[in-house]
DOLUMVEX-661314 format. One line per 5 residues: number of its first residue (from 1); their letters; for each residue x, y, z of N, C-alpha, C, O. Coordinates in steps of 0.1 Angstrom, whole numbers. Atoms other than C-alpha are relative to their C-alpha. Layout:
! residues N
NUM) A) X,Y,Z,X,Y,Z,X,Y,Z,X,Y,Z  ...
! end
This chain:
! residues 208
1) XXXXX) 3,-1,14,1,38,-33,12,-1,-9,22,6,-4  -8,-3,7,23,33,-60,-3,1,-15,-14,-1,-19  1,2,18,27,34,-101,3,-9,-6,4,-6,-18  -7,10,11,38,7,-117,13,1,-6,17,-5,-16  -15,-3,7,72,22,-121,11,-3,1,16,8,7
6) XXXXX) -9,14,-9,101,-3,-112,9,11,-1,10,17,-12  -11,-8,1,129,19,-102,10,-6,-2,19,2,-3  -11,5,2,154,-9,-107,-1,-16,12,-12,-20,18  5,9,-3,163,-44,-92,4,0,13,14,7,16  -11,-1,-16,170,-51,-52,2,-18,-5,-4,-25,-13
11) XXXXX) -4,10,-5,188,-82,-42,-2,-7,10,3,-4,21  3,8,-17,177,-106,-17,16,-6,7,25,-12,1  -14,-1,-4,206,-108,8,-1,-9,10,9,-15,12  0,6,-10,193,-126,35,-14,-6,3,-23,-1,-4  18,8,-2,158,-149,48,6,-5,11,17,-10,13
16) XXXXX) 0,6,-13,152,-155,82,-12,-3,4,-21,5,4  15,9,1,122,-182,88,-6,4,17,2,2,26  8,3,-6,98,-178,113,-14,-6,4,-20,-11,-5  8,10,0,69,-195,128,-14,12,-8,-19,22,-4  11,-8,8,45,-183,103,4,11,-5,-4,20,-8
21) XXXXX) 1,-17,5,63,-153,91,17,0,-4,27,-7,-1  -19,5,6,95,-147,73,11,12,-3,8,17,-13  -6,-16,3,119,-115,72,10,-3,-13,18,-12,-16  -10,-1,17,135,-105,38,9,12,2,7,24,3  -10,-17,0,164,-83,39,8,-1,-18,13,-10,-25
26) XXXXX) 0,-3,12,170,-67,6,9,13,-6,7,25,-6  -8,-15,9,197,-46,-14,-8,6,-4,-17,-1,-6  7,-9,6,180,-18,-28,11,4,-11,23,5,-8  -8,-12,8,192,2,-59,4,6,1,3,10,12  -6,-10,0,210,25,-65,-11,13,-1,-18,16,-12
31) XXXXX) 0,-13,-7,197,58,-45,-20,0,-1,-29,9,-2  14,2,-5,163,40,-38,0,-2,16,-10,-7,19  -4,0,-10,177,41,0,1,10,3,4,13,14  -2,-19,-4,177,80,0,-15,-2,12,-24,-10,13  9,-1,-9,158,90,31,-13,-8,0,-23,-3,-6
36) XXXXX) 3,15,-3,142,57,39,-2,1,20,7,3,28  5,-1,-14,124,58,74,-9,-19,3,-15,-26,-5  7,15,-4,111,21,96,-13,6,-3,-17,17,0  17,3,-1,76,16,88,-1,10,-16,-10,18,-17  5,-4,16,78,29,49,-7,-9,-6,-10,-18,2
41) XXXXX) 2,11,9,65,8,22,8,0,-13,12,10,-19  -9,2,12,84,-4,-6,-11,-11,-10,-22,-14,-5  10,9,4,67,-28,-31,11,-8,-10,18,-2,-18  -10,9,0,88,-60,-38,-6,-10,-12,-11,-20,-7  9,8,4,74,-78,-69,-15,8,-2,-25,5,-8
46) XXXXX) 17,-3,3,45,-55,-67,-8,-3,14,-20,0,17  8,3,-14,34,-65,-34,10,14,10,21,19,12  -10,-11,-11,40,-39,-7,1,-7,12,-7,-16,17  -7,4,-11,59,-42,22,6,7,10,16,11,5  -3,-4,-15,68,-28,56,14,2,2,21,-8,1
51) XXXXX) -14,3,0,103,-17,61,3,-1,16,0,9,23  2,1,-15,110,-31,98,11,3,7,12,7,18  -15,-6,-6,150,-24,100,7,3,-13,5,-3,-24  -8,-5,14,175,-4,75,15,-6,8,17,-9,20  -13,6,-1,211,-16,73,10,7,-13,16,1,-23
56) XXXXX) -8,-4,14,228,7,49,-8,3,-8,-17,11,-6  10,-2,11,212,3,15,-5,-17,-2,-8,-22,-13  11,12,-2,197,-31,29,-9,2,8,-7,8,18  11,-6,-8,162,-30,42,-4,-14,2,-2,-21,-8  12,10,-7,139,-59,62,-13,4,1,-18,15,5
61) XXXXX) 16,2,2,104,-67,56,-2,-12,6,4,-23,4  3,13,-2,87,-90,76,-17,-3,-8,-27,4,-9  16,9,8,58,-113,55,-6,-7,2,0,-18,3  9,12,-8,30,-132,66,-3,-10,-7,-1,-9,-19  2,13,7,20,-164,58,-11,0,-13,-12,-9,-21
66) XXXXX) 15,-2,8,-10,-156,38,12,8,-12,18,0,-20  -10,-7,9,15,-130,16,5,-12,-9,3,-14,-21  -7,6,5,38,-160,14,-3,-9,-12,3,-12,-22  14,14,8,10,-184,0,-5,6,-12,-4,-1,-22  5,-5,7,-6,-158,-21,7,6,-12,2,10,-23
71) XXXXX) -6,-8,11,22,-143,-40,18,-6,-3,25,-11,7  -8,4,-2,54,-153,-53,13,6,7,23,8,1  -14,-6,-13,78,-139,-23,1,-16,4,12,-21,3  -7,9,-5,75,-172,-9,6,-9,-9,7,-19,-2  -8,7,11,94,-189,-38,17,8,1,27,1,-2
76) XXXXX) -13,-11,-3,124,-162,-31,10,-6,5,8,-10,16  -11,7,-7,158,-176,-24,14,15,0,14,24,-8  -9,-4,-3,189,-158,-13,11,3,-16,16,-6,-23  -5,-1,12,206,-141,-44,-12,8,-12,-10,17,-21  4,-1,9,178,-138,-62,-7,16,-3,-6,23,7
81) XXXXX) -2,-17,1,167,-100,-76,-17,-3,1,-22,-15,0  12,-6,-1,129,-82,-70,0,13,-6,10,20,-5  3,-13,5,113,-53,-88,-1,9,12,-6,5,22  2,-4,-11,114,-29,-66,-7,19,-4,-2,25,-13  4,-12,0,94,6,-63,-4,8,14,-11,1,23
86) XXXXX) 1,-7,-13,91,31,-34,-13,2,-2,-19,0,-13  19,-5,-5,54,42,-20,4,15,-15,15,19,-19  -1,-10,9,49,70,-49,-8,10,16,-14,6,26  2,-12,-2,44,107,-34,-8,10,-2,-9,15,-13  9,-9,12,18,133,-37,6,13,-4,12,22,3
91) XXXXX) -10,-7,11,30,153,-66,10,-3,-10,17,3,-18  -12,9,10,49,128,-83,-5,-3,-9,-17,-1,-8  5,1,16,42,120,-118,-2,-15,-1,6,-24,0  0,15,6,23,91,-128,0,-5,-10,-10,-3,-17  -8,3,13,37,78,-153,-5,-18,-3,-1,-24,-13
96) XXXXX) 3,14,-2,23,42,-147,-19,0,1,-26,2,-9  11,1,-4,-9,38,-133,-1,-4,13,7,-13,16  6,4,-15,-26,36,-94,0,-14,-1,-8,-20,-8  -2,7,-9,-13,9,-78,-1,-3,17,5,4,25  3,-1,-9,-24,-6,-46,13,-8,11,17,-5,22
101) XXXXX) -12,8,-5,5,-33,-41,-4,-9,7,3,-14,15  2,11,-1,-18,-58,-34,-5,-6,-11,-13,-3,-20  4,14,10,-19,-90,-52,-17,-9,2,-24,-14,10  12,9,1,-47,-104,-63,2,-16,-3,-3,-25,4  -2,15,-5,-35,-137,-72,17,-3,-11,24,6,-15
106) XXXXX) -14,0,8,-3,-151,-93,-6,-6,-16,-17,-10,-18  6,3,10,-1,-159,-131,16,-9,-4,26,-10,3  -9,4,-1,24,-177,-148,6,-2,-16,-1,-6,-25  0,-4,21,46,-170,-187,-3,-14,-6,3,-25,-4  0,12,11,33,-192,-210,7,-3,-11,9,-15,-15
111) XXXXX) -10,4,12,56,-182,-241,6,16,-3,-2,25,-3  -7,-13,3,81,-152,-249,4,-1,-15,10,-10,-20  -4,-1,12,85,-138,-283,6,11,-3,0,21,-6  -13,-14,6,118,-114,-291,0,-1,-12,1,-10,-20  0,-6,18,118,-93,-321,19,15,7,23,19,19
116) XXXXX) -6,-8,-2,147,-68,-324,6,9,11,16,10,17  0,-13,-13,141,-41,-299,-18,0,9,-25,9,14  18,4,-9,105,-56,-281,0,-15,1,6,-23,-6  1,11,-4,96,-83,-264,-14,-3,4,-20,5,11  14,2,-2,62,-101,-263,0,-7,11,11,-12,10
121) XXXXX) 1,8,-10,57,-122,-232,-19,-2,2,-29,5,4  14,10,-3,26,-144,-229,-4,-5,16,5,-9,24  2,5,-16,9,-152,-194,-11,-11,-1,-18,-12,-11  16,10,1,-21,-179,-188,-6,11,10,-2,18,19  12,-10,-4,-53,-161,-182,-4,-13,16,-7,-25,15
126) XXXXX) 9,5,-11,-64,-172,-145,-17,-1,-5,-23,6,-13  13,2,4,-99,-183,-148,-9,14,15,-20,19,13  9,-9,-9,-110,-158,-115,7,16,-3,5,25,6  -4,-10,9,-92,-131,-138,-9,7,-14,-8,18,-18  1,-4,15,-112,-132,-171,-10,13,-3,-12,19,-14
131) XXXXX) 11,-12,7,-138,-106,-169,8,15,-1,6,25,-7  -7,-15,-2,-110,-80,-157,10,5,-7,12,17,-7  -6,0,6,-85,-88,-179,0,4,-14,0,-6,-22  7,-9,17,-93,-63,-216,8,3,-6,16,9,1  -8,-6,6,-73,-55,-243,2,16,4,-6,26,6
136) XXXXX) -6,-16,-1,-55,-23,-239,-5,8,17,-3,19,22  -1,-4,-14,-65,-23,-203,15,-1,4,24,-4,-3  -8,-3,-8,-43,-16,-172,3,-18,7,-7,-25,9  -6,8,-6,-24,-45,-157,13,1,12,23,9,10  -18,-1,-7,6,-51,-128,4,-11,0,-5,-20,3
141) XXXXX) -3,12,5,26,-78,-135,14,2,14,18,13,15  -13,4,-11,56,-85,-105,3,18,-1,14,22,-6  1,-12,-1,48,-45,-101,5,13,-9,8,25,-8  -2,-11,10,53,-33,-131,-16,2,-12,-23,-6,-18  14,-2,2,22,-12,-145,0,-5,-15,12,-7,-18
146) XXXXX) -6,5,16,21,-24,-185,-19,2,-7,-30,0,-1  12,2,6,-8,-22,-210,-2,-12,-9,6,-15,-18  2,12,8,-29,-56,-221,4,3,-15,4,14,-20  4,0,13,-25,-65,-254,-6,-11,-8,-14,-7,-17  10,13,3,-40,-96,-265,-5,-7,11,-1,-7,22
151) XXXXX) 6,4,-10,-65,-115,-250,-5,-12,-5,-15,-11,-12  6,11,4,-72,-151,-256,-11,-10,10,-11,-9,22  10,6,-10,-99,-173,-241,10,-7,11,3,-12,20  -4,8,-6,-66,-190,-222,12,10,1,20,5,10  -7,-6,-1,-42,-164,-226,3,16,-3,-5,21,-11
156) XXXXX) -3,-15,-1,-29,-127,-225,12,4,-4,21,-4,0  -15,-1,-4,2,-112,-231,4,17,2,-5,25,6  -4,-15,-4,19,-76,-227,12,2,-10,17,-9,-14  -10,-4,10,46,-58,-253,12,10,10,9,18,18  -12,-10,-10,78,-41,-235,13,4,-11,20,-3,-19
161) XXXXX) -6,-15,4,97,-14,-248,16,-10,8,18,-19,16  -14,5,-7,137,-19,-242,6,5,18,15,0,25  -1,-9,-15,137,5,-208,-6,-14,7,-1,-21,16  8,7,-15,113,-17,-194,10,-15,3,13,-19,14  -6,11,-4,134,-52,-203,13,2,7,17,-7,14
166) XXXXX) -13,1,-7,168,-37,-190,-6,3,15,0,-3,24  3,-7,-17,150,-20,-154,-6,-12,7,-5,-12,19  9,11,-8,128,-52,-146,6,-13,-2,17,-15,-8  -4,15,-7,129,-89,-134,-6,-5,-15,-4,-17,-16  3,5,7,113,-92,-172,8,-1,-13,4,-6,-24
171) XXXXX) -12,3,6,144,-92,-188,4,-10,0,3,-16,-11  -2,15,0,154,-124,-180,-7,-8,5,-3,-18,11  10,12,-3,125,-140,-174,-5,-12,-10,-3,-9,-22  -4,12,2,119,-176,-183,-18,-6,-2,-27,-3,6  10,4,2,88,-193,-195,-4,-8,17,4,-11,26
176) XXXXX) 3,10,-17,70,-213,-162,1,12,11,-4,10,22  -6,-13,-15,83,-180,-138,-12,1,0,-19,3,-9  14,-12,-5,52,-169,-116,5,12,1,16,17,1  2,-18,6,42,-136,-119,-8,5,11,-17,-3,12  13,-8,-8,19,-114,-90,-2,7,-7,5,15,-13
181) XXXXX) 8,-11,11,-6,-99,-110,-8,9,9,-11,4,20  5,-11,-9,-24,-69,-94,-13,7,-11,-10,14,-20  10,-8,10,-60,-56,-112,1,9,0,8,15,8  1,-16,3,-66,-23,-124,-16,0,11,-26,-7,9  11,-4,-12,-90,-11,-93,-15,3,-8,-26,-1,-7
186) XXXXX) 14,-6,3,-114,8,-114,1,-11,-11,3,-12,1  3,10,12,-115,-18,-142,-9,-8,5,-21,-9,1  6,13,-13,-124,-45,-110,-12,10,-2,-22,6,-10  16,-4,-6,-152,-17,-98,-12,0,-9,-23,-3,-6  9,1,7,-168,-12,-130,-4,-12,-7,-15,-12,-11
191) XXXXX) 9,10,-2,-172,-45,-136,-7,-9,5,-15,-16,-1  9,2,-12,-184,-57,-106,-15,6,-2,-26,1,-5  12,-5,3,-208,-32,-109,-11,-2,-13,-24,-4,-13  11,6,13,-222,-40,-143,-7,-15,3,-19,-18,2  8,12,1,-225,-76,-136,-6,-3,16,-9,-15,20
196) XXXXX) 5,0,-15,-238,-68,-99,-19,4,-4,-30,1,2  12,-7,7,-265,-51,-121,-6,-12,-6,-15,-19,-3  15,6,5,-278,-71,-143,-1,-14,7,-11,-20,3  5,10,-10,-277,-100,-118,-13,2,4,-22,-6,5  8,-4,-8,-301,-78,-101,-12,3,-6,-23,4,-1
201) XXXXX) 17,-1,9,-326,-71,-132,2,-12,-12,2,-10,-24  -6,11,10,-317,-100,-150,-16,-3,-6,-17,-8,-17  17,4,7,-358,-104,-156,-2,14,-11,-6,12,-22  5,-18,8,-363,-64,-173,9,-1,-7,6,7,-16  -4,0,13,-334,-72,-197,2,-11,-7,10,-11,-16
206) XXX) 3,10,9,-345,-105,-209,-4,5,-15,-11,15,-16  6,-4,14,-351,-104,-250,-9,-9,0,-6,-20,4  14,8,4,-384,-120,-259,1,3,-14,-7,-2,-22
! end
């Protein structure tokens, strides 16, 4: 489980390809390597991940093909930085919101607008996104938890505070960058459920 709370950026240090599967070894931040055990989870982008060997304050994840496909890790080159947040704790303050650190699918900026001290960033609305997607709902964007704020029949965007653009990958992010987006769980269940519903009496709430 985690929060949506990027503790800072890691560095990809190294990629080693396999058949079907790919290991990432990754700098971590500064004193996100504190007692760090094999088989943690870390969440890389928002996606979690397996830690399979430690090397200092570099760690390896191996990622399956399906991960690769489904989220932007497989786009990742040597050099390039990830959000990174540890498994949250019970007792720790959520300060974000329940995260699962699985991706539901990718999205991608459509237009960034800087003002002074905030930054607006625009995404395209996925079309197998739109029912879940609400103003002033819960969102995770490359695993950072953030609240909607507009919602257009083709687009969305989110507002960020200056903490958030210096700690995340959304500081210098770049129109066209994919994004792993992650739903808000209970957002998903309760609408599922509504429209599981009136699927199911769709005749008793016809208006005549």
């Amino acid at each position: 489980m985690f929060t949506g709370i990027v503790q800072g950026l890691g560095i990809v240090t190294a990629i080693n390809e396999h058949h079907q599967l790919r290991t990432l070894q990754v700098r971590l931040p500064e004193n996100a390597s504190d007692n760090l055990s094999i088989g943690s989870s870390i969440a890389n982008n928002g996606c979690c991940l397996t830690i399979t060997a430690i090397k200092g304050d570099e760690v390896c994840f191996d990622i399956m093909a399906e991960s690769l496909a489904k989220t932007n890790l497989g786009l990742l080159q040597v050099g390039d930085a990830v959000n990174i947040e540890r498994a949250a704790r019970y007792g720790d303050e959520i300060g974000g919101h329940i995260m699962s650190g699985h991706i539901f699918t990718t999205t991608t900026i459509s237009r960034i607008e800087d003002t002074q001290n905030n930054r607006t960033i625009w995404f395209n609305l996925p079309d197998n996104t739109k029912s879940y997607i609400l103003t002033k709902g819960f969102i995770g964007l490359n695993g950072c938890s953030l609240t909607i704020g507009e919602v257009t029949g083709t687009e969305f965007n989110v507002h960020l505070i200056p903490e958030t653009i210096n700690r995340t990958l959304f500081g210098s992010c770049q129109v066209n960058d994919c994004i792993n987006l992650e739903l808000d769980a209970q957002t998903q269940a309760i609408v599922d459920t509504v429209q599981k519903y009136m699927q199911q009496h769709a005749d008793k709430l016809k208006i005549y």
